[in-house]
C-alpha positions as CSV (number, residue, x, y, z in Angstrom):
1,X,34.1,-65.5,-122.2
2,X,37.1,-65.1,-120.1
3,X,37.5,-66.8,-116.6
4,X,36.2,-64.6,-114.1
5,X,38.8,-62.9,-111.9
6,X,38.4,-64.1,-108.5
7,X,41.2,-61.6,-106.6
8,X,40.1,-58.9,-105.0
9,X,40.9,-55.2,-106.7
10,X,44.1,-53.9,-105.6
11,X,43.2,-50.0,-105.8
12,X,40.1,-48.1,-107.2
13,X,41.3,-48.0,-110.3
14,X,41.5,-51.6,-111.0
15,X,37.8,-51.8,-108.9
16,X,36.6,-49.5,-111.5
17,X,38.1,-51.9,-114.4
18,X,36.1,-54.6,-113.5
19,X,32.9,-52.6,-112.9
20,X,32.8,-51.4,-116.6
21,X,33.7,-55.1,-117.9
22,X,31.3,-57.0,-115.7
23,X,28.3,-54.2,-115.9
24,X,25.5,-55.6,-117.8
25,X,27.3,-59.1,-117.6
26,X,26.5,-61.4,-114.6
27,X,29.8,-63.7,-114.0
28,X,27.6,-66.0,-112.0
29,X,24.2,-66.9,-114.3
30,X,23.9,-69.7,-112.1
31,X,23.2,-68.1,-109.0
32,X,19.3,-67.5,-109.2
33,X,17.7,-64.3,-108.2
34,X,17.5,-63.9,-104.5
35,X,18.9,-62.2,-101.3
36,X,22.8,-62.9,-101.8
37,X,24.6,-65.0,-99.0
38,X,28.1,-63.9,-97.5
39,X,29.7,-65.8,-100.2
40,X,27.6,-64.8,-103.1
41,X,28.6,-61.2,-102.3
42,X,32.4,-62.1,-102.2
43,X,32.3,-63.4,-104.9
44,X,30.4,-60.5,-107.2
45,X,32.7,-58.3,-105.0
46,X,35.8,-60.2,-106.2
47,X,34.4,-60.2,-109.8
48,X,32.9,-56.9,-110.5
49,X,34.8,-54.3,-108.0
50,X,31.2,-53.1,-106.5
51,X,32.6,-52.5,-103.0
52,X,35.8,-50.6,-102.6
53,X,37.3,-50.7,-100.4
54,X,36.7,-54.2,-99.3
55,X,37.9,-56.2,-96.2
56,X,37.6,-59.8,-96.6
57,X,37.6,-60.6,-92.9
58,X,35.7,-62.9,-91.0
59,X,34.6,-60.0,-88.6
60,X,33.2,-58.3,-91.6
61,X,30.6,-60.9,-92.2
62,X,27.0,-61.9,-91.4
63,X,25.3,-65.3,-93.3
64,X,23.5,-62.3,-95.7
65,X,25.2,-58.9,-95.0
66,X,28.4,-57.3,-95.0
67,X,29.7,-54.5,-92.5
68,X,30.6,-51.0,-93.6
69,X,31.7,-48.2,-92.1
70,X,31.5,-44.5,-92.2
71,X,34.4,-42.3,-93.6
72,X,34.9,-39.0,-94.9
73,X,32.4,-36.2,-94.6
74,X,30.2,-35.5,-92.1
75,X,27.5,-32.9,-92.1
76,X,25.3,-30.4,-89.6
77,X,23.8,-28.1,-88.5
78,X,23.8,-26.3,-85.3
79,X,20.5,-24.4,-85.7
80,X,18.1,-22.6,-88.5
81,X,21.1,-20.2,-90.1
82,X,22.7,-22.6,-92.9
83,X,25.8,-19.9,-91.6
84,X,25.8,-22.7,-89.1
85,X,26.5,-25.6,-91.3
86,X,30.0,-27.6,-90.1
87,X,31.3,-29.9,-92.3
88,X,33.7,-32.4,-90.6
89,X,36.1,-34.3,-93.0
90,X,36.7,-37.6,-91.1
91,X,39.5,-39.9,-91.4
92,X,39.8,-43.6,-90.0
93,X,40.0,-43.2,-86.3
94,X,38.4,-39.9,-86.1
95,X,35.6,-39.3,-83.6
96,X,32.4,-38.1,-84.0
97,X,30.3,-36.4,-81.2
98,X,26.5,-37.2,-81.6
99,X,24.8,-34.9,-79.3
100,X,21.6,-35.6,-77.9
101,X,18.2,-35.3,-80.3
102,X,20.6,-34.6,-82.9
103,X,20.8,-35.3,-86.7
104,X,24.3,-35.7,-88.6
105,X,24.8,-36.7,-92.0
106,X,27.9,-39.2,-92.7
107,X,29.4,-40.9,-95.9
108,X,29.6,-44.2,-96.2
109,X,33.5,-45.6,-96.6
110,X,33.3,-47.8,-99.4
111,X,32.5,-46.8,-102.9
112,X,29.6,-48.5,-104.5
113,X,29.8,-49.8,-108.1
114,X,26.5,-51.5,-108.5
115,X,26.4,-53.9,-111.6
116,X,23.0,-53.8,-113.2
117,X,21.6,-57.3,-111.9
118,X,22.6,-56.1,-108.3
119,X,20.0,-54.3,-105.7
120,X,21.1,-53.2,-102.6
121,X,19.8,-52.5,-98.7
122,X,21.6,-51.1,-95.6
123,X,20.1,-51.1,-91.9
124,X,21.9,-49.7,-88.5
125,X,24.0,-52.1,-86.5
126,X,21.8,-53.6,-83.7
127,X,24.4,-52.1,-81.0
128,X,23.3,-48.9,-82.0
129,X,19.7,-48.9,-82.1
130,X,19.7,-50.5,-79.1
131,X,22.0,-47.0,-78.1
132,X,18.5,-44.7,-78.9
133,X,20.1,-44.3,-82.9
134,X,18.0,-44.0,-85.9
135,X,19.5,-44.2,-89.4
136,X,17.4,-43.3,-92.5
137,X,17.2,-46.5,-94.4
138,X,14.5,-47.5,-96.6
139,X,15.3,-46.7,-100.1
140,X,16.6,-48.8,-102.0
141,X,19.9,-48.7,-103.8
142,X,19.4,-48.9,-107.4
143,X,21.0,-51.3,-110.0
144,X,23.5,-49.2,-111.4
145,X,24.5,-46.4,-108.8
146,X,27.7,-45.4,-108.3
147,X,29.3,-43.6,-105.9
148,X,29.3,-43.1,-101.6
149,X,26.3,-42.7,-99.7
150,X,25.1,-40.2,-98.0
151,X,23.2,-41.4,-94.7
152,X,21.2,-39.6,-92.1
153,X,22.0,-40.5,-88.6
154,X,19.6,-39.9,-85.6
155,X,20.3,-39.4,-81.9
156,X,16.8,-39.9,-80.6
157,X,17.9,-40.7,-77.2
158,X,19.3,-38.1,-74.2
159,X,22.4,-39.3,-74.1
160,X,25.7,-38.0,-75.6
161,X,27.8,-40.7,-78.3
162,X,31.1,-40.8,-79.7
163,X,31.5,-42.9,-83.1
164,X,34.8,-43.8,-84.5
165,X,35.3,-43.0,-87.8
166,X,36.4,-46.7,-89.8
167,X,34.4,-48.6,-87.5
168,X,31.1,-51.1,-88.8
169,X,28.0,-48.4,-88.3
170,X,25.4,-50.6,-90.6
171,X,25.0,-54.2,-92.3
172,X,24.3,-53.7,-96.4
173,X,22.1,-56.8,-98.1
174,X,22.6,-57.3,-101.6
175,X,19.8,-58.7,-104.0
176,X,20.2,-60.2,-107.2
177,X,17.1,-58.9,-109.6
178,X,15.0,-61.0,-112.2
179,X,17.0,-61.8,-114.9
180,X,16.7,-59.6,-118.0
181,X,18.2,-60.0,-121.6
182,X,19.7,-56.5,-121.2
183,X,22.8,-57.6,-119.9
184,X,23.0,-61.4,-121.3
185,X,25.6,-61.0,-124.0
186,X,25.1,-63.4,-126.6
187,X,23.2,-63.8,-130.3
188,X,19.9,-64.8,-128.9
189,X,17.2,-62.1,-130.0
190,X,14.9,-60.6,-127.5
191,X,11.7,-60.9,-128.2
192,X,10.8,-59.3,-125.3
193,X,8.6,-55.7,-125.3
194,X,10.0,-54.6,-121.9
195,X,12.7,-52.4,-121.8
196,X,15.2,-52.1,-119.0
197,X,16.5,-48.6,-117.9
198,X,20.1,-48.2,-116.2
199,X,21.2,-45.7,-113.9
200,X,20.5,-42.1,-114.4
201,X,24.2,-41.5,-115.5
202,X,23.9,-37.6,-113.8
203,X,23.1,-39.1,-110.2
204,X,26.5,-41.3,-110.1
205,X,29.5,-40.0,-107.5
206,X,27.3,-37.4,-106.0
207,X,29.3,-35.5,-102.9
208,X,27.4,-34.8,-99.6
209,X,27.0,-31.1,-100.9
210,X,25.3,-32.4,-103.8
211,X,23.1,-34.8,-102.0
212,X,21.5,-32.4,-99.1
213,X,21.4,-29.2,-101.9
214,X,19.1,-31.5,-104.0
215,X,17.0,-32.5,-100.5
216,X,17.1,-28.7,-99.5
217,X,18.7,-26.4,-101.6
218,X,21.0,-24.3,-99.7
219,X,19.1,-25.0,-96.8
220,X,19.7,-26.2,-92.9
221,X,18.1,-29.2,-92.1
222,X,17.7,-30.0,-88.8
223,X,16.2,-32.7,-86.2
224,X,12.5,-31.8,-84.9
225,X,13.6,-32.9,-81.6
226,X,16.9,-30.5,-81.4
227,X,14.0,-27.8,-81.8
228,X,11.6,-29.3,-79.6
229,X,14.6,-29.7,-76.9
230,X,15.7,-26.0,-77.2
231,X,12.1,-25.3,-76.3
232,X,12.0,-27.5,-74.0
233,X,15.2,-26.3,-72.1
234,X,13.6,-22.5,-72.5
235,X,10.3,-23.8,-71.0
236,X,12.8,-25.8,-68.8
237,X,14.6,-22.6,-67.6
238,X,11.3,-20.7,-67.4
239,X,9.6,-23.4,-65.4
240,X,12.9,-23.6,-63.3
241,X,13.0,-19.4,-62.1
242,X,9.0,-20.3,-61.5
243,X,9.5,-23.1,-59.4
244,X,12.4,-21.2,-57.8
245,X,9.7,-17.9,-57.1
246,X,7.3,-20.3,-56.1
247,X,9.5,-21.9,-53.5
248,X,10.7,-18.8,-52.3
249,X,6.8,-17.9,-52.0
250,X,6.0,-20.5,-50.3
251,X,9.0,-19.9,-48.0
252,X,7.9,-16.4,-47.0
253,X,4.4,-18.0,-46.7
254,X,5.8,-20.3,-44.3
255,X,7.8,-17.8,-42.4
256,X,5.3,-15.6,-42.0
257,X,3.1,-18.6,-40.9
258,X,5.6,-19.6,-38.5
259,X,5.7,-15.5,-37.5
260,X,2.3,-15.6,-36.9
261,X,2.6,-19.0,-34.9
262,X,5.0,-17.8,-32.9
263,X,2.7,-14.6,-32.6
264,X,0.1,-16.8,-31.7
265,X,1.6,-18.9,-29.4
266,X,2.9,-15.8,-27.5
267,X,0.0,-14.3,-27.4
268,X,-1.6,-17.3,-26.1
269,X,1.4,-17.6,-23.8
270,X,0.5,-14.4,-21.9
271,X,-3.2,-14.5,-22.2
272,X,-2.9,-18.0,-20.1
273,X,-0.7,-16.1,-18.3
274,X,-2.9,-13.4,-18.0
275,X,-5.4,-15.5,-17.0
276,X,-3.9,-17.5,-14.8
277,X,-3.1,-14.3,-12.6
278,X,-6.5,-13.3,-13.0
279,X,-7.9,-16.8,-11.6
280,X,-5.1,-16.4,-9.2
281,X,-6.5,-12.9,-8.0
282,X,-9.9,-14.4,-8.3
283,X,-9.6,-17.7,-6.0
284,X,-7.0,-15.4,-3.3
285,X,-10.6,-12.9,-3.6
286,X,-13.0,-15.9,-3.0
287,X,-10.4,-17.3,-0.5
288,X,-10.6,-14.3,1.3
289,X,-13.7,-13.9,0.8
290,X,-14.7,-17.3,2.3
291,X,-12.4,-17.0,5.4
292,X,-14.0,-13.3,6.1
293,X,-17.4,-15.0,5.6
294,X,-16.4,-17.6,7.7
295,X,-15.3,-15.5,10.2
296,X,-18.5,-13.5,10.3
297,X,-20.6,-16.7,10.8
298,X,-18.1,-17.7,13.6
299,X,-18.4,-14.0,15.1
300,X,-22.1,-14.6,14.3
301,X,-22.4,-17.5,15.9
302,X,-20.5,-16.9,18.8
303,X,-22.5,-13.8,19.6
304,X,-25.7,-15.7,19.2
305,X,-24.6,-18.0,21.9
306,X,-23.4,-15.6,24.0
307,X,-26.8,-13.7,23.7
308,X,-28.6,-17.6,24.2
309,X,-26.3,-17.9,26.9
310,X,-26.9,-14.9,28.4
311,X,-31.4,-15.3,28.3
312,X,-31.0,-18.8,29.6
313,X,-28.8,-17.1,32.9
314,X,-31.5,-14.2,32.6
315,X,-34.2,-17.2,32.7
316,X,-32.3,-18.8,35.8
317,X,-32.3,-15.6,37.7
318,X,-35.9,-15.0,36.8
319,X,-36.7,-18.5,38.2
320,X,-34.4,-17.8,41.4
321,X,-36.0,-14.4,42.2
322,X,-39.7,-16.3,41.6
323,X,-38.6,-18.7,44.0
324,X,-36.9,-16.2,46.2
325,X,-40.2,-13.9,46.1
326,X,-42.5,-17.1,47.0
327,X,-40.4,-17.8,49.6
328,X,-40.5,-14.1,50.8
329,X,-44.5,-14.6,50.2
330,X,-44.2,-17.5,52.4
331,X,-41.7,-16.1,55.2
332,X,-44.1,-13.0,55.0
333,X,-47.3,-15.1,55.6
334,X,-45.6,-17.0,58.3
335,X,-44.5,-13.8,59.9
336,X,-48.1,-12.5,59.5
337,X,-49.2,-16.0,61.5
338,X,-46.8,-15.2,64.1
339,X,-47.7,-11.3,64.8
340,X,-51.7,-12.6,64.8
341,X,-50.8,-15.1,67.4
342,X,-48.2,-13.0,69.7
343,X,-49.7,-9.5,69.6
344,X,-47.2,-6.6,71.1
């Protein structure tokens, strides 16, 4: 066996070289089966061409994962009519809008040339799924596949994003599978009964077309929660002219409330008004009233002491003309005494 080539492929072309030579044979037997480390995956990068293009930077790098970016076309739709389908064709530094409650499909940079010993997983970069993003991971990339993927990418938050196009969007794990005779290339026989099936050859360098007419054929496909914020913003714009005929109600309401306050409070205004003229009336009536009373009992009283005054002088000359009569009775008697004794 020849030494493994350890430089990295100058163009796809030479990337695709080394997939072919290195596909069923593993240039590293002595790295066991397991969840590959940053420089495990340089290494099979270097060796087979299953990542191109590939940056060998520090940046690009976690201890198990490798950065990759989104490049090329981007797919969706605007609503139910697949007449609104826009296809975006990025290049590096290109941005793309995600609009709130939104779902876009993007392609992956790199090119994947999967030998058939090597698995592999992707997963959104923390930053964004902190941001409200979703990406549609779970699946796992086959041993074999070829080609760029095709990713789903959610918006679940409110909030409007702008991605640059060439810039990490996910961290991709690579596993090395049990080890099968398949792709050891030597004389010894296998006595094995399992069989190993490769790649289905037909699904290799599949374009986004290809991908989303297989998921839906010729078919929008949009988020549920674009749909269920349309309706919301109708129910939104429905609830907002209610509130707005509501308020205005409730303002007339109030007017008239205030109307009839005002109504009130005027009427009240001249009924104590009213009132207090009557009571005014009433206690000038009774003042009168009293003072005329009063007068009478004055006028009253006054001729009731004129009239007491006037017996107790009549009782006076009675007494004086009793006395004056017994004294007349007396002068008489005396006179009478005289006459008896002096005789004419």
């Amino acid at each position: 066996m020849s030494p493994v080539n350890h430089i990295l492929a100058k163009d796809d072309h030479e990337a695709n070289a080394k997939s072919i030579k290195y596909k069923n044979l593993d240039p590293f037997p002595q790295i066991y089966p397991a969840l590959l480390n940053s420089a495990d995956i340089y290494d099979y990068v270097a060796a087979t061409g299953m990542i191109y293009p590939f940056e060998a930077d520090k940046e690009k790098f976690k201890p198990a994962s490798y950065s990759i970016s989104f490049e090329g076309q981007a797919l969706y739709w605007k609503d139910k009519s697949n007449e609104d389908k826009v296809v975006l064709n990025l290049k590096k530094g290109d941005v793309l809008t995600l609009s709130p409650n939104s779902l876009v499909y993007v392609t992956l940079e790199p090119k994947l040339r999967l030998p058939n010993y090597l698995a592999a997983r992707f997963n959104l970069q923390i930053k964004q799924v902190h941001r409200g993003l979703l990406l549609g991971t779970g699946p796992l990339v086959d041993p074999g596949f070829e080609g760029h993927l095709l990713i789903p990418l959610h918006n679940f938050s409110s909030n409007t994003y702008q991605l640059k196009s060439g810039e990490p969007l996910i961290w991709m794990e690579f596993t090395k599978i049990s080890h099968n005779n398949f792709w050891k290339l030597d004389d010894v026989e296998n006595s094995r009964l399992g069989k190993f099936f490769e790649f289905n050859r037909d699904s290799k360098d599949r374009t986004a077309s290809t991908y989303l007419n297989q998921a839906v054929e010729n078919g929008p496909i949009l988020s549920t929660f674009a749909s269920l914020s349309l309706q919301y913003e109708g129910l939104h714009k429905k609830s907002s002219i209610a509130l707005a005929q509501a308020d205005e109600t409730n303002e007339r309401a109030h007017s008239l409330i205030r109307t009839f306050n005002i109504g009130v409070a005027i009427s009240l205004a001249a009924f104590v008004g009213a009132l207090a003229t009557v009571l005014g009336i009433a206690f000038t009536m009774r003042s009168n009233i009293d003072n005329y009373v009063n007068a009478a009992n004055d006028r009253q009283n006054s001729e009731h002491e004129k009239i007491i005054n006037t017996h107790i002088n009549d009782v006076e000359l009675l007494n004086r003309n009793n006395i004056l009569s017994l004294k007349l009775d007396s002068l008489s008697n005396e006179l009478k005494k005289i006459r008896s004794k002096y005789p004419y």
